[in-house]
C-alpha positions as CSV (number, residue, x, y, z in Angstrom):
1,X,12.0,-123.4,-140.0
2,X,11.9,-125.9,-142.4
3,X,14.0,-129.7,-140.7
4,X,16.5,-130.5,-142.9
5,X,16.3,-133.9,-144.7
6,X,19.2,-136.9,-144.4
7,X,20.7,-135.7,-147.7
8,X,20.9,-132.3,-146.8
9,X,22.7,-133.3,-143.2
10,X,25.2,-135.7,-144.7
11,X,26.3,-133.0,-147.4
12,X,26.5,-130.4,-144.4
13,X,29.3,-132.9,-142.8
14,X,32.5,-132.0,-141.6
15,X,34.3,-135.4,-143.0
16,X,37.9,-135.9,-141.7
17,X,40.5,-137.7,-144.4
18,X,39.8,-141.6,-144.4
19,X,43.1,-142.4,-143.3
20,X,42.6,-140.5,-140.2
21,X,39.5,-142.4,-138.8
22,X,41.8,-145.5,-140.0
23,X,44.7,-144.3,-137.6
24,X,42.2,-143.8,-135.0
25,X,41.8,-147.7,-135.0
26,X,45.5,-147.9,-135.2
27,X,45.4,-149.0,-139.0
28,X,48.5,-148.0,-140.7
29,X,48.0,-146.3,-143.8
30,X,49.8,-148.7,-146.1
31,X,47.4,-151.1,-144.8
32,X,44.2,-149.3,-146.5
33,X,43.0,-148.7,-149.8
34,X,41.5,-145.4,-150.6
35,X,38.3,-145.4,-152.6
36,X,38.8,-141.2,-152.7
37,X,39.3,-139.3,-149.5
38,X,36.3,-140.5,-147.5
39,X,36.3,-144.3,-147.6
40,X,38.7,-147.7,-148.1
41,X,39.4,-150.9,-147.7
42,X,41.4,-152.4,-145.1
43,X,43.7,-155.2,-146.1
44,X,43.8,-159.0,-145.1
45,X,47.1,-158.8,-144.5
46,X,46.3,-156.4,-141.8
47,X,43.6,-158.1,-140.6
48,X,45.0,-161.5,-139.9
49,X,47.9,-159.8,-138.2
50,X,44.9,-158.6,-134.9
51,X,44.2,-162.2,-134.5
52,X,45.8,-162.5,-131.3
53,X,44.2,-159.4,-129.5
54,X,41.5,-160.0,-127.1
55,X,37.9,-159.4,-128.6
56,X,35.8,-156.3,-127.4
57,X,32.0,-156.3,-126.2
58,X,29.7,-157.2,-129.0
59,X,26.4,-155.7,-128.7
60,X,23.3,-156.0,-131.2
61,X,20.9,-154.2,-132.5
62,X,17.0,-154.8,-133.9
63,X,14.1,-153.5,-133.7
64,X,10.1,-154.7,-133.2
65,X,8.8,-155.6,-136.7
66,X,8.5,-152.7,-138.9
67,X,5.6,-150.6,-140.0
68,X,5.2,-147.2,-141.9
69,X,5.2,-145.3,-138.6
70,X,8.9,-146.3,-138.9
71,X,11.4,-147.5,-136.2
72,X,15.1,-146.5,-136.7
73,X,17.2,-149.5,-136.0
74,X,20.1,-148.3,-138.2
75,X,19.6,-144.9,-137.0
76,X,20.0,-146.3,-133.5
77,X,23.1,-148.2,-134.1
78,X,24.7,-145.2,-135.3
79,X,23.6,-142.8,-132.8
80,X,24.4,-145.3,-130.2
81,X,28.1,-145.8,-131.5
82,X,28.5,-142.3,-131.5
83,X,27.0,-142.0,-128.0
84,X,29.6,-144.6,-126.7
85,X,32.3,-142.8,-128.2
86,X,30.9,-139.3,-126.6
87,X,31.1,-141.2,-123.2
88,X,34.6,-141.7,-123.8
89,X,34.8,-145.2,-125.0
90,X,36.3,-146.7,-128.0
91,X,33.4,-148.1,-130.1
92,X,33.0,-149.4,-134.0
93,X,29.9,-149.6,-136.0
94,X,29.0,-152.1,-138.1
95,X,26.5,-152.4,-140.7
96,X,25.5,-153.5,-143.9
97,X,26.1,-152.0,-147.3
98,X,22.6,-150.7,-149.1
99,X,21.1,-152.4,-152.1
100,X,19.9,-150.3,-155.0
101,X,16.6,-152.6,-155.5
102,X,14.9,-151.0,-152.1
103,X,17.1,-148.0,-153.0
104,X,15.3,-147.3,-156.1
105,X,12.0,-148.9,-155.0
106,X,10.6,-147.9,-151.8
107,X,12.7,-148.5,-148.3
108,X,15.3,-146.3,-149.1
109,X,18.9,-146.4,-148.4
110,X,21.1,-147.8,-145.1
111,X,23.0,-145.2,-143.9
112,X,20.5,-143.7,-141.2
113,X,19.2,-140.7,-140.6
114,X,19.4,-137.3,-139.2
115,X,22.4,-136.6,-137.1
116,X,22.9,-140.0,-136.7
117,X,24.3,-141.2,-140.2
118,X,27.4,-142.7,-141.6
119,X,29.1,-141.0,-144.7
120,X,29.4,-140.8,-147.5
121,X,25.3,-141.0,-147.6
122,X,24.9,-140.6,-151.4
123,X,28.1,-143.4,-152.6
124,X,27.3,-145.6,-149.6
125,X,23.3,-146.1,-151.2
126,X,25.0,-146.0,-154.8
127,X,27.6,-148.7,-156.0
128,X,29.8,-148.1,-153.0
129,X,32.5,-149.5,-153.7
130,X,31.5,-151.7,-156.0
131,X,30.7,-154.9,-154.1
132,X,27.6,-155.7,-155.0
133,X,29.2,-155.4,-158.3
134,X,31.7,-158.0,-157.9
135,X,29.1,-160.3,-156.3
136,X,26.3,-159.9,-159.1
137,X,29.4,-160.8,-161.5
138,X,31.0,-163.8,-159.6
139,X,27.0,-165.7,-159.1
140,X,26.5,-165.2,-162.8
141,X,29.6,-166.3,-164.0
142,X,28.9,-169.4,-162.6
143,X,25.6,-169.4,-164.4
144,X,27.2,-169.0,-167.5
145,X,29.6,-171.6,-166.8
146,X,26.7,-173.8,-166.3
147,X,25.0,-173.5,-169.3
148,X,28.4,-173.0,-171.3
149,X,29.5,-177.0,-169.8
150,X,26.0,-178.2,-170.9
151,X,26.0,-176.5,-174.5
152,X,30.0,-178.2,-175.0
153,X,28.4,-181.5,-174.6
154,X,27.7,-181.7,-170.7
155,X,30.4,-183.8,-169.7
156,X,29.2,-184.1,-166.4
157,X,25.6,-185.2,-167.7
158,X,23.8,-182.6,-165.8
159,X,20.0,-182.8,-166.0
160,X,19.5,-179.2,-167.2
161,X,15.8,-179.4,-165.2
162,X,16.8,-179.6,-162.3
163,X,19.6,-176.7,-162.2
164,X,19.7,-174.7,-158.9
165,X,21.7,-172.1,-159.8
166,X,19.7,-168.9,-160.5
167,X,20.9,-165.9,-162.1
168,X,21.1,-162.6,-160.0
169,X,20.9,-158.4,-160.2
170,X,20.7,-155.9,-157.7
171,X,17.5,-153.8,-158.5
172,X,13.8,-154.9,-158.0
173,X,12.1,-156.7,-161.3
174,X,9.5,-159.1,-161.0
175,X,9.6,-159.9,-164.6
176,X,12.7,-161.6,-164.2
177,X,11.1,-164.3,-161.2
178,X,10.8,-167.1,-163.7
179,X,12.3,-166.8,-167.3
180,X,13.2,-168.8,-170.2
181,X,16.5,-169.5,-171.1
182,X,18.5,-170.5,-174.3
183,X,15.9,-169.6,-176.7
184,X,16.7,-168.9,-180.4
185,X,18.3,-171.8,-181.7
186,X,21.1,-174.4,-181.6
187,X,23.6,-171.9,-181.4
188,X,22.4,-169.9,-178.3
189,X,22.2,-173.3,-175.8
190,X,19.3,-175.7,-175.0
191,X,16.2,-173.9,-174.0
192,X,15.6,-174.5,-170.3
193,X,13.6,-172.5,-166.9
194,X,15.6,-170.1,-164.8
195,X,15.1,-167.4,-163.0
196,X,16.4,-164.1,-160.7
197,X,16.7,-163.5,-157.4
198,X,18.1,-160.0,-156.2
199,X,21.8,-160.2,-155.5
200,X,21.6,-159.9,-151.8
201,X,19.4,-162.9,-151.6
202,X,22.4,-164.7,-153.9
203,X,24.2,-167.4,-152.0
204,X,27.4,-165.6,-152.7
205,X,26.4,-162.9,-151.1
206,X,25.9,-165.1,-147.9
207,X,29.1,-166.8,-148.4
208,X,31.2,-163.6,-148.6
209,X,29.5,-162.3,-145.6
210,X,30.1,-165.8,-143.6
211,X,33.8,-166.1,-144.7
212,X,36.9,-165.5,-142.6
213,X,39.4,-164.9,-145.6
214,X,39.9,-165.8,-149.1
215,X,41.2,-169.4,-148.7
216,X,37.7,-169.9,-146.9
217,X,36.1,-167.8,-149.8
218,X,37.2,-170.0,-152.0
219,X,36.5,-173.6,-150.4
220,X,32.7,-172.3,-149.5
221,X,32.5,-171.3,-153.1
222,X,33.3,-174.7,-154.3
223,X,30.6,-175.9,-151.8
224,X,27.8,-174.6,-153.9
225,X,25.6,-177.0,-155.5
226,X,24.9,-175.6,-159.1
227,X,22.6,-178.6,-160.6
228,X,21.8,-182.5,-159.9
229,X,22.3,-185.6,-162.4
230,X,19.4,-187.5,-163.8
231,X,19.3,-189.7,-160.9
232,X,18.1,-186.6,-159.0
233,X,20.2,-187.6,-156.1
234,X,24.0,-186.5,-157.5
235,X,24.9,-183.2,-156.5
236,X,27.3,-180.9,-159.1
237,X,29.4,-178.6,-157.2
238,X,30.9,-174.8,-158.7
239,X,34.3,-176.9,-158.3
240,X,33.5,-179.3,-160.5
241,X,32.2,-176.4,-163.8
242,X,35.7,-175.1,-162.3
243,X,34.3,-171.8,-161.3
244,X,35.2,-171.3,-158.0
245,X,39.1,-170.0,-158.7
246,X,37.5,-167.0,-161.2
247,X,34.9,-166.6,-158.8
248,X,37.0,-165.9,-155.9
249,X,39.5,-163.5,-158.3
250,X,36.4,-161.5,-159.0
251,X,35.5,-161.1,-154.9
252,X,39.0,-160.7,-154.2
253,X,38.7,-157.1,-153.4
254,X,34.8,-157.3,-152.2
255,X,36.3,-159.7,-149.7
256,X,38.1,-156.3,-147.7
257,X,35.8,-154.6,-145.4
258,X,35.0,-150.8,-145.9
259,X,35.9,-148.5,-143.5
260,X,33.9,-144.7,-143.3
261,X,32.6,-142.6,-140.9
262,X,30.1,-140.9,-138.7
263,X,28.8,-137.1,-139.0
264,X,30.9,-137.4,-135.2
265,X,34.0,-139.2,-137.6
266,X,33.4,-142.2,-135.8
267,X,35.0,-145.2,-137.9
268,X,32.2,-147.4,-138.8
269,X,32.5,-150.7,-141.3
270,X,30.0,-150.9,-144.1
271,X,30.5,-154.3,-145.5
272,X,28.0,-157.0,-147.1
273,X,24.3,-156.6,-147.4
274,X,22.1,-159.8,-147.1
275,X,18.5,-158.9,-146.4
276,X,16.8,-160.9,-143.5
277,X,13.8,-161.5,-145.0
278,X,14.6,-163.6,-147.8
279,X,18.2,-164.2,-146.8
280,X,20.6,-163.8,-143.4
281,X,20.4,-160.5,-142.5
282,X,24.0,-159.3,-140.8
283,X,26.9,-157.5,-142.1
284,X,30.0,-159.7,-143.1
285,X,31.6,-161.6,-140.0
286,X,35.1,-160.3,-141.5
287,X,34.0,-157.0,-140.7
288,X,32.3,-157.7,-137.2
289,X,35.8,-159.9,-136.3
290,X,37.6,-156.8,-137.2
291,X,35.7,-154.4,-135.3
292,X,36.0,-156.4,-132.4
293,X,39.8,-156.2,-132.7
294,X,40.0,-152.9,-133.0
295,X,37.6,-151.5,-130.3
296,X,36.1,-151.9,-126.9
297,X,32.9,-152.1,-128.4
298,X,31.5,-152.9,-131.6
299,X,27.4,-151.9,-132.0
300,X,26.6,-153.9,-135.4
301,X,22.8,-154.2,-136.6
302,X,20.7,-156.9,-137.5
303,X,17.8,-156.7,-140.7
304,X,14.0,-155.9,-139.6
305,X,12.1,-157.2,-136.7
306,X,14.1,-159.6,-134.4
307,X,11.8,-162.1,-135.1
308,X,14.1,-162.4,-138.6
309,X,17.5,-160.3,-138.3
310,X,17.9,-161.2,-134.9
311,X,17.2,-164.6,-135.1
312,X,19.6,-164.9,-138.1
313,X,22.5,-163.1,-136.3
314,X,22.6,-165.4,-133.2
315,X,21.1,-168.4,-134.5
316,X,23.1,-168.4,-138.1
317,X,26.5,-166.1,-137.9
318,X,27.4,-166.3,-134.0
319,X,26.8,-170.2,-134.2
320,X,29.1,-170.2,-137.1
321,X,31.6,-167.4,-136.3
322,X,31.8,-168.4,-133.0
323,X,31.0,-164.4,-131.8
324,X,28.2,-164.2,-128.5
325,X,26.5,-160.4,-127.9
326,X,26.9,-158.9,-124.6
327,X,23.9,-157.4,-125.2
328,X,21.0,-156.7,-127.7
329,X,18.9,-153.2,-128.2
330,X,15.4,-153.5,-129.2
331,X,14.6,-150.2,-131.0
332,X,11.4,-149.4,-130.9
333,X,8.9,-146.0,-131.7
334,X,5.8,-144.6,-129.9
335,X,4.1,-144.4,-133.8
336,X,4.6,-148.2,-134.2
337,X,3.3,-149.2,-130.6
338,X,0.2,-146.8,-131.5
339,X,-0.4,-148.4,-135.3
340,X,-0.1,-152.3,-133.4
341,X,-2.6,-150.8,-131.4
342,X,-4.8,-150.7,-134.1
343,X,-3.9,-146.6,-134.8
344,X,-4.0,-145.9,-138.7
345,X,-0.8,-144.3,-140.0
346,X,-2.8,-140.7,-140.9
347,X,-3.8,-140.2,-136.8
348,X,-0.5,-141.6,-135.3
349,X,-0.2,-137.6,-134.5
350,X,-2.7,-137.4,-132.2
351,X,-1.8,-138.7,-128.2
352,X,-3.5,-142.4,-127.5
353,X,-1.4,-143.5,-125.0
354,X,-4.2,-146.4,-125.0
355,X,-3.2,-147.3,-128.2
356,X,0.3,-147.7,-127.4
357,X,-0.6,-149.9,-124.1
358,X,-2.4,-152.2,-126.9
359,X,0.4,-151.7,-129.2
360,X,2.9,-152.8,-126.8
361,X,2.9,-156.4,-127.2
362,X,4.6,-156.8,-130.2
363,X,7.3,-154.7,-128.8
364,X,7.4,-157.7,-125.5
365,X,7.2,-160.5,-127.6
366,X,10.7,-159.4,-129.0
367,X,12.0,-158.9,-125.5
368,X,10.5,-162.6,-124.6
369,X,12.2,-164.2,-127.9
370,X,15.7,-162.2,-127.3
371,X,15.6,-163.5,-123.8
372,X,15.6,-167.0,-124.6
373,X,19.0,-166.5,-126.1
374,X,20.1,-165.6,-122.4
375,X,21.3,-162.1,-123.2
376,X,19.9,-158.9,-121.3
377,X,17.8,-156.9,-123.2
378,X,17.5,-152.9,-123.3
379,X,14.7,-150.8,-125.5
380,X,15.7,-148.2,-127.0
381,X,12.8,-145.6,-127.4
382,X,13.5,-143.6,-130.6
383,X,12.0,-140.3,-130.0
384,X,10.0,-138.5,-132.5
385,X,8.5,-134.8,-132.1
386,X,5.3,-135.3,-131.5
387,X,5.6,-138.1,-128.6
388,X,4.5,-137.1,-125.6
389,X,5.1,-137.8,-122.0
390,X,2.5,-140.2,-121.2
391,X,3.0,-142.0,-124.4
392,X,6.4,-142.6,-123.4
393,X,5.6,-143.3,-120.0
394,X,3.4,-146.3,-121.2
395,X,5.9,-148.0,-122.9
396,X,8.6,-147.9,-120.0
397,X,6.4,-149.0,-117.9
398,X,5.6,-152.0,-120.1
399,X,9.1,-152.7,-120.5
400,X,9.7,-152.7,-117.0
401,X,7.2,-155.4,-116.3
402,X,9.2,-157.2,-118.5
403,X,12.1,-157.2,-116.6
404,X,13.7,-154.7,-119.3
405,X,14.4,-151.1,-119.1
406,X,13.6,-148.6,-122.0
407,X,15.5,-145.4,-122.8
408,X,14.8,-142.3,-124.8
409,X,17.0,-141.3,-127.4
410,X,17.3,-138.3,-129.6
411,X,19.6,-138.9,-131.8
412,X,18.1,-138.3,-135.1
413,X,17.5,-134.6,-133.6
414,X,20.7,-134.5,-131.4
415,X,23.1,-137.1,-132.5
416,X,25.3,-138.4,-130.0
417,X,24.0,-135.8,-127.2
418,X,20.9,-137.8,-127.9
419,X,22.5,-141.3,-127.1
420,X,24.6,-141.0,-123.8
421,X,21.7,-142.4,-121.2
422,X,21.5,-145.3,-123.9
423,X,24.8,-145.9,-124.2
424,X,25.8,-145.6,-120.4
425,X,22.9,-147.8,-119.2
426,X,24.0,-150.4,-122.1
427,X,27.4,-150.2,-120.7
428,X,26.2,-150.6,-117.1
429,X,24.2,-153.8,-118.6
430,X,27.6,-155.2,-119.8
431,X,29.1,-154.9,-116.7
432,X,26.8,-156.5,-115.2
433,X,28.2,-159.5,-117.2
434,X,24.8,-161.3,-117.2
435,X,24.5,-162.7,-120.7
436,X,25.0,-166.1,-121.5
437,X,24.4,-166.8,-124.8
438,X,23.2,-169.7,-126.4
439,X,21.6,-170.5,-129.7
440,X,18.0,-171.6,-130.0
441,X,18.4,-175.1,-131.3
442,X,21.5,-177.4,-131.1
443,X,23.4,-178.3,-134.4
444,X,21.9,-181.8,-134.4
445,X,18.2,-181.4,-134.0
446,X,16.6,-183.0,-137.6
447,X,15.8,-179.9,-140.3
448,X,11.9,-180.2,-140.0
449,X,12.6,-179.8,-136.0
450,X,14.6,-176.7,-136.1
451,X,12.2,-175.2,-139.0
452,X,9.1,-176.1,-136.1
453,X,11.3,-174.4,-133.0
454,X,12.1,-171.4,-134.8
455,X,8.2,-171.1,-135.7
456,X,6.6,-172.0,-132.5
457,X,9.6,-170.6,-129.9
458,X,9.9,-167.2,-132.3
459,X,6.6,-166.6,-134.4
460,X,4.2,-168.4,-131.6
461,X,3.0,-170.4,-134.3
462,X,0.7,-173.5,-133.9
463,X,2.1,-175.5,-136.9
464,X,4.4,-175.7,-140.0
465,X,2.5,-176.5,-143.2
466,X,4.9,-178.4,-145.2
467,X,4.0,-181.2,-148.1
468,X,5.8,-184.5,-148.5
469,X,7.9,-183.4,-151.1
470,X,9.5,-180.8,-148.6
471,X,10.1,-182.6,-145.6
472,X,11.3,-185.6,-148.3
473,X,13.7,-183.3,-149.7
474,X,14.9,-182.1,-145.7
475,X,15.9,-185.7,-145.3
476,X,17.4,-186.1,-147.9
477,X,20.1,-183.3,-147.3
478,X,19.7,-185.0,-144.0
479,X,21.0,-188.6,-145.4
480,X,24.0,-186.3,-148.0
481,X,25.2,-185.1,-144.5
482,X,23.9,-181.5,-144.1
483,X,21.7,-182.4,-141.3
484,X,23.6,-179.9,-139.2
485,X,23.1,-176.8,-140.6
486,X,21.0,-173.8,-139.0
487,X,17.5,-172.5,-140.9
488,X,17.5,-169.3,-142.8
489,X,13.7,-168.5,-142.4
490,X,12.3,-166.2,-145.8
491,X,9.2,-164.6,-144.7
492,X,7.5,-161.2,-144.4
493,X,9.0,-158.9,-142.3
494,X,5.9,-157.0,-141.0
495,X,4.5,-160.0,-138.7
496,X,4.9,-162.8,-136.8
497,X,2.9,-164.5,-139.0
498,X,3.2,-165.2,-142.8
499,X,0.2,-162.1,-143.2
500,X,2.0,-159.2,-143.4
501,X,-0.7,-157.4,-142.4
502,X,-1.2,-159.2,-139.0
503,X,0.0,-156.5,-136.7
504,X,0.9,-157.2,-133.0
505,X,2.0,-160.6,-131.6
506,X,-0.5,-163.4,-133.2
507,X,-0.6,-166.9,-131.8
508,X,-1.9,-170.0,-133.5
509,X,-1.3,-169.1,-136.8
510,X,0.1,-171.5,-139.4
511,X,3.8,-171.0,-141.7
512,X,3.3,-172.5,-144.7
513,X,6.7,-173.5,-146.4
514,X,6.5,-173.2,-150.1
515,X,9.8,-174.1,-150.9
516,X,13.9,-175.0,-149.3
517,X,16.9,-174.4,-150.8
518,X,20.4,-175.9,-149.6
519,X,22.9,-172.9,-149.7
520,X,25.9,-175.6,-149.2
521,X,28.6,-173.1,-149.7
522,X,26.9,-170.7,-147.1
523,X,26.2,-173.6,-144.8
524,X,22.5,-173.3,-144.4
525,X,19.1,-174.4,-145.4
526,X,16.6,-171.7,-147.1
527,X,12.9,-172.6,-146.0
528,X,10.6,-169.9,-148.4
529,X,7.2,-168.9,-146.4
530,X,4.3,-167.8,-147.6
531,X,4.4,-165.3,-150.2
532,X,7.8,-164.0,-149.5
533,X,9.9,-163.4,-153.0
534,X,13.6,-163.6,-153.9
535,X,12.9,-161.2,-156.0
536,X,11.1,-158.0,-155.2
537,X,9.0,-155.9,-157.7
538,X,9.0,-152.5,-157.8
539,X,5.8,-150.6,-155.6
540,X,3.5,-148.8,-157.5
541,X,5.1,-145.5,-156.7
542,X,9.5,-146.2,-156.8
543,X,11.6,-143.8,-155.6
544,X,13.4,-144.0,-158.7
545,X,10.6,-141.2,-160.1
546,X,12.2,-138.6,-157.8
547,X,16.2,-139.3,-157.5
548,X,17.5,-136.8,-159.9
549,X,20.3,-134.7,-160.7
550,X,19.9,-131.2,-159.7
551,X,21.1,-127.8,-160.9
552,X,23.8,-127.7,-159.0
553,X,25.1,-132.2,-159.9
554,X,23.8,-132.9,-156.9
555,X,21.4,-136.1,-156.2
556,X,18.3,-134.9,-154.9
557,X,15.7,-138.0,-153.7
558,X,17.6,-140.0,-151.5
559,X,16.5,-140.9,-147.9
């Protein structure tokens, strides 16, 4: 019999009315906005009123850095939700809202997979609800204020080389990377570089995600810097082209966290969608706050490997949300530990449990890195078919000698039924009460320092490579006062290492830092590695070839 595929599950769902998984969190229905019958908004109004209820357990998952065996880390937070709520607790996913550049190009949506998704699969990896929208729209009214102050005489004498402010959209097109602007005469402006980045690399992006409520939204806004004066040292804000009132009006609604549920009809929140290799990789912290209001225990994802996602999440949006995990789940496969063993994706079929020994030490350099944050550590084994008992066997042992344990789910298969040993031994971990979290650096460590602990103490690297210019430019944001903010790393997500094709865990190599950017409004510093782009291209082969309409209206193509 032919397995099903994730489209084909999510339209088989049994989807209970939105404002019943809302009255399952005790939200009144007054207090949500229906986007149809299967997903909404939940008011600020609403929110602020949880303030004063105590927080439930925050646990976090990521995943060993990804290869085309695949790994399953949003498929794990799912399944794992739904498995605490099979065990009879009262748990709230969280992740992040899909963009249509990998949608369209080649990684596919963020809903999951299997029997382990969140629905509506087809709206949540297609416009949504439109934040993306109102995000793409608020960064590039500000460009156009930009360029509008300068062509009405620039006032605030603006050296249009060296403005910041990029344009954004949200599909792939490497065409767009560097542009010129203002061409065609008097009347259309004065001709000038620019460029794109993809909208969830956009600095509004972060700062709606990072935000506790509109009146924040609005100051961090007004933070951004947009362009510098001829004396290269004077910052222009948003706040003074006046941008950051219209701005906010636009991300007004985007600003509400969207509530929808499991195939179980589990509530989940889908809200914000920074990638973390090229920018912070969480869900909104407006969302996470909520959820952790609302349940016992809130399983929210973090982008890619941990060497990125994870190290964003507790070293960028706990340190500045003030939130600390109760535990993290590393996901991990049998496929990936045999191709970091050296296994080429065409024989990952065939049993090498030698291959998944060699394979394993990517998978404990995570568990190494997560422990330094002081917070226990389980693997989560995401099963496929074809694994086979002494495959399996090899990488709980190996997780044992780390101190960890590792636990097999089917949920993908099974859906919660495939969960429950995860989500009882993750409870059991929690009530253990061991973590103790702590970020990796403290908030006044110099820039350069913090770039150098996150590459030696995360990547195992043996140096930074930065010119003069760079570390130059780092103290001079150090000297303007933003010497405190964290390091949002942009670098491949398939290695340690600034090769993407160095599997395993490397030591001794080198991150080269090409370029940093001060995201003022976001409150952090951008350092660009390698090769890494803010804006992807499309892969020889998009997805957008076979995403189609059928006979019957429906979308066939997605995954």
């Amino acid at each position: 019999m032919a397995v099903k595929t994730d489209i084909e599950i999510a339209r088989e769902a049994t989807k209970r009315p939105i404002l019943e998984i809302g009255d399952k969190l005790g939200i009144p229905s007054e207090s949500m906005v229906p986007y149809g019958h299967d997903k909404a908004k939940v008011s600020e109004e609403f929110i602020k009123a949880q303030a004063g209820k105590e927080d439930g357990k925050l646990i976090l998952v990521t995943a060993i850095n990804p290869t085309p065996a695949g790994e399953g880390k949003t498929t794990t937070t799912v399944g794992l939700g739904d498995g605490l709520n099979a065990i009879g607790k009262n748990a709230v996913i969280c992740i992040r809202e899909a963009s249509l550049g990998p949608c369209f190009g080649m990684k596919g949506g963020a809903a999951g997979g299997g029997y382990a998704q969140v629905v509506p699969m087809e709206d949540m990896n297609l416009h949504f609800t439109g934040d993306f929208h109102a995000i793409t729209s608020a960064h590039n009214l500000l460009a156009a204020m930009i360029d509008n102050h300068i062509y009405w005489g620039n006032e605030l004498e603006i050296d249009s080389r060296r403005v910041v402010w990029r344009r954004v959209m949200d599909m792939n097109d490497r065409a767009l990377r560097q542009i010129t602007a203002s061409l065609g005469g008097a009347t259309n402006g004065f001709p000038r570089e620019a460029g794109f980045d993809i909208t969830v690399a956009s600095e509004v992006m972060a700062i709606l995600c990072l935000a506790n409520d509109l009146e924040d939204l609005e100051k961090r806004l007004g933070d951004i810097i947009v362009a510098y004066k001829r004396d290269k040292i004077t910052p222009i804000y948003c706040r003074d082209i006046k941008a950051d009132g219209a701005m906010a009006v636009l991300l007004k609604d985007a600003m509400q966290p969207n509530l929808v549920q499991t195939l179980e009809n589990n509530p989940a929140f889908v809200h914000g969608g920074p990638f973390a290799n090229i920018a912070h990789g969480c869900n909104s912290v407006i969302a996470t706050k909520t959820a952790l209001k609302l349940g016992d225990y809130v399983v929210t994802e973090a982008g890619f490997g941990a060497d990125l996602g994870a190290e964003k999440f507790l070293d960028i949006k706990c340190r500045k949300a003030g939130l600390a995990p109760s535990a993290v789940v590393l996901v991990a496969t049998v496929r990936a530990m045999k191709m970091n063993g050296g296994v080429a994706k065409e024989d990952l079929n065939a049993e090498n449990v030698e291959a998944v020994s060699n394979g394993c030490a990517n998978l404990g350099r995570h568990i190494e890195n997560l422990k330094q944050y002081g917070v226990p550590v389980v693997v989560a084994i995401n099963h496929f078919t074809l694994d086979t008992d002494a495959e399996i066997a090899a990488v709980q042992d190996y997780v044992k000698s780390q101190g960890s344990d590792a636990v097999v789910c089917k949920h993908w298969a099974h859906g919660s039924d495939g969960t429950k040993d995860l989500a009882n031994r993750v409870v059991e971990v929690i009530d253990q009460g061991d973590s103790n979290f702590a970020p990796l650096y403290p908030d006044e460590m110099p820039l350069m320092d913090k770039i150098e602990t996150i590459a030696k103490r995360i990547y195992r690297a043996e140096e930074v490579q930065a010119d003069q210019p760079i570390r130059d430019q780092l103290k001079a944001w150090e000297d303007a006062g933003y010497g405190h903010l964290p390091i949002c790393i942009a670098k491949t997500q398939y290695s340690f290492s600034t090769d993407p094709n160095e599997r395993g865990a490397p030591t001794g190599h080198s991150i080269p830092i090409r370029e940093v950017r001060l995201s003022a409004g976001a409150g952090f510093i951008v350092a660009i590695c390698g090769s890494i782009m803010t804006m992807p291209g499309l892969p020889r082969v998009p997805s957008a070839e076979v995403i189609r309409l059928n006979d019957d209206g429906q979308i066939d193509g997605l995954f």
